[in-house]
C-alpha positions in Angstrom: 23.3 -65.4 -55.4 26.0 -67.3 -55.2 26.1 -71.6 -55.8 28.3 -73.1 -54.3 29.3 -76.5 -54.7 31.0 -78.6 -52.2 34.4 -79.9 -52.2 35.1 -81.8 -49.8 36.5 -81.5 -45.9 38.2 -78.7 -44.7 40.7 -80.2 -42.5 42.6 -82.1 -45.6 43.9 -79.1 -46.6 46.4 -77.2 -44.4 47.8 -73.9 -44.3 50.4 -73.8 -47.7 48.7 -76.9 -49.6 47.0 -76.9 -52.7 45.0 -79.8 -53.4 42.7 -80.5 -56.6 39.7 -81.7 -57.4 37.0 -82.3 -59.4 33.7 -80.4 -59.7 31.2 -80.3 -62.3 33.6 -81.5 -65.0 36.0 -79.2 -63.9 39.8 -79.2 -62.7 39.4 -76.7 -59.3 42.6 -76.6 -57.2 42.1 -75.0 -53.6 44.7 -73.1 -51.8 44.8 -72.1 -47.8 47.8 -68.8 -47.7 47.4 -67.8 -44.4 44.6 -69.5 -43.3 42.8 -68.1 -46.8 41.1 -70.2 -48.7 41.7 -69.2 -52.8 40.4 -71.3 -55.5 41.1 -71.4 -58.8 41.3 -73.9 -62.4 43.9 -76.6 -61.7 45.2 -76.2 -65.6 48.1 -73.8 -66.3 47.5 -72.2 -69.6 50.3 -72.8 -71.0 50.6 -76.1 -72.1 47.7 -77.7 -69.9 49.7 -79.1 -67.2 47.6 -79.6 -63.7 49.0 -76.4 -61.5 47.9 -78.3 -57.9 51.4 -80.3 -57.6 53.3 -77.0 -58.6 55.1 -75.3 -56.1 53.7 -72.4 -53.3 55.5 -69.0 -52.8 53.4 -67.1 -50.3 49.8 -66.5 -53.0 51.5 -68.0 -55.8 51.9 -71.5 -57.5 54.8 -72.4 -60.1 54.0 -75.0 -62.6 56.0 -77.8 -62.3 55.9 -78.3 -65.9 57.6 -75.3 -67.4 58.4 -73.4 -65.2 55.2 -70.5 -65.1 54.3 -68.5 -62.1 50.9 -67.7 -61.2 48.9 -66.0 -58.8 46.1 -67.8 -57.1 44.4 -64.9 -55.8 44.2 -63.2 -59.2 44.9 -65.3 -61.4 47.3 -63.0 -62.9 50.2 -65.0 -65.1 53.5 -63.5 -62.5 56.4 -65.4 -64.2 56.1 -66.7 -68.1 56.3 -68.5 -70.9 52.0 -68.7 -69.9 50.8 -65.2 -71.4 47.4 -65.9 -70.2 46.0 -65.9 -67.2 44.0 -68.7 -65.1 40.5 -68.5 -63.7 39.8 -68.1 -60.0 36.6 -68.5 -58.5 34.7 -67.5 -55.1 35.3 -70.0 -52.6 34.7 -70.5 -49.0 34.6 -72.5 -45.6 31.5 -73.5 -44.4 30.0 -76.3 -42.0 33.8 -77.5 -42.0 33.8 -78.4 -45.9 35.2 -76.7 -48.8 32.7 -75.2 -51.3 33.5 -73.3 -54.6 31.1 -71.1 -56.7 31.8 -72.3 -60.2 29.4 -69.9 -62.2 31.7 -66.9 -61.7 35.0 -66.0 -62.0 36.5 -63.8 -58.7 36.3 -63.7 -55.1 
């Protein structure tokens, strides 16, 4: 069973923003691509920089530090120098907040 873990409202974050936060001690940045909601750690892998003020293309989010490309549904690394990829987690919409399952990687 999943534990999720709220966020916060639902109606701060609108369709193509990414917005972090903070939950549980750690850096979650939340995503809405087409009305989806994708979660996943707000630190790139490559040098640590926080991914939530990078910039969207469709599911993915550029680091505005270097220059990587990431997926956010995936996590998948789509553009280099980052070699590793980023942790997403299982996230959803409910009572009109955001909530995020921190205890598992994957939606």
């Amino acid at each position: 069973m999943r534990e999720y873990v709220e966020l916060g409202p639902a109606e701060e974050l609108g369709n193509g923003e990414v917005r972090g936060y903070q939950a549980q001690g750690t850096d979650v940045a939340v995503a809405r691509v087409d009305g989806e909601l994708l979660a996943f750690v707000d630190v790139c892998t490559h040098r640590h920089c926080t991914l939530s003020p990078g910039e969207v293309d469709g599911d993915t989010i550029e680091c505005e530090c270097h220059g990587s490309v990431f997926s956010m549904r995936t996590g998948e690394v789509v553009n280099p120098p980052a070699t590793e990829p980023i942790s997403t987690y299982p996230v959803r919409e409910h009572e009109g907040r955001i909530e995020v399952d921190l205890s598992g990687e994957g939606s």
